[in-house]
N, C-alpha and C positions, 0 to 999 in steps of 0.2 A: 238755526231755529231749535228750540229745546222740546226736548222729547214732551213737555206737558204741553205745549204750541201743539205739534202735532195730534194730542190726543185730542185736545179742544177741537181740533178742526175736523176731525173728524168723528166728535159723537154730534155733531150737529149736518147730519143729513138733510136735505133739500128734498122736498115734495113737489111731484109736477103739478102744476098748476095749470098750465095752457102753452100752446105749439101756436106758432102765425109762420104764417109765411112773410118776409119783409123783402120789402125793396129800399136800400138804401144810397143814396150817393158816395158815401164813402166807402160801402162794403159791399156793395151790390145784392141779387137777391140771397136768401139765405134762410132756412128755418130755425126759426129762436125758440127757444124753449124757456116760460117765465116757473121757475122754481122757489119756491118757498121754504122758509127757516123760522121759526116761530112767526114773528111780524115782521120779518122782513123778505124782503121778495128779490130777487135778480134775475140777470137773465144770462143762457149761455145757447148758444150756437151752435150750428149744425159742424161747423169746419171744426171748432173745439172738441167737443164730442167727439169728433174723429181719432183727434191725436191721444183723447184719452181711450179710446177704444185700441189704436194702436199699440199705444202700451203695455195694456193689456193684455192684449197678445202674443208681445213680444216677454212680456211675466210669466206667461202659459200659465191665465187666470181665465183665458176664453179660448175655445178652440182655434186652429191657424184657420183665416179666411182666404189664403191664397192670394200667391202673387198676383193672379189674372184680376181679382176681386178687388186688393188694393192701387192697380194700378186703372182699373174704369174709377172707381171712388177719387181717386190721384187728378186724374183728366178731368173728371166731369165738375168736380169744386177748385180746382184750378188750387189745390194743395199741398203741393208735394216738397216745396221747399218747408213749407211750416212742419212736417211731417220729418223731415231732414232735420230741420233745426231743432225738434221735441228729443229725436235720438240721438243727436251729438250734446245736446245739453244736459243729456240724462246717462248718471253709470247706473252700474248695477246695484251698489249699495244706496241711491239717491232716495234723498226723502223730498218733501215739498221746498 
């Protein structure tokens, strides 16, 4: 990915637009979160969110939440291997 990839992707920030709670077949329930970029709309997820919140933290861009905290979050969305797979997929110097 070239350095100007990445800058595009991120001057275009997403505005929250609305939270649902969903029930899915294939994903089960989950809070989606529908975010906006000029005219275009998408959606990202509560278990998402997690792994970028994890990140995060592991960046020391948010304070540490604690093992105790990460591992109720871990159990209760049934995430821990995607949480596994976001930190073995990612080094230190990693970009998008």
């Amino acid at each position: 990915m070239t350095e100007q990839h990445v800058k595009d992707i991120f001057e275009k920030r997403g505005q929250l637009e609305e939270a649902r709670d969903l029930d899915c077949n294939a994903c089960g329930p989950a809070l989606v979160f529908a975010l906006q970029v000029g005219e275009n709309t998408f959606s990202l997820d509560l278990p998402t969110l997690l792994q970028c919140l994890y990140l995060a933290e592991q960046k020391a861009s948010v304070p540490k939440l604690g093992a105790a905290w990460w591992n109720s979050v871990i159990n209760h969305y049934n995430i821990g291997s995607s949480i596994r797979e976001t930190v073995a997929g990612r080094s230190d110097n990693a970009r998008l």
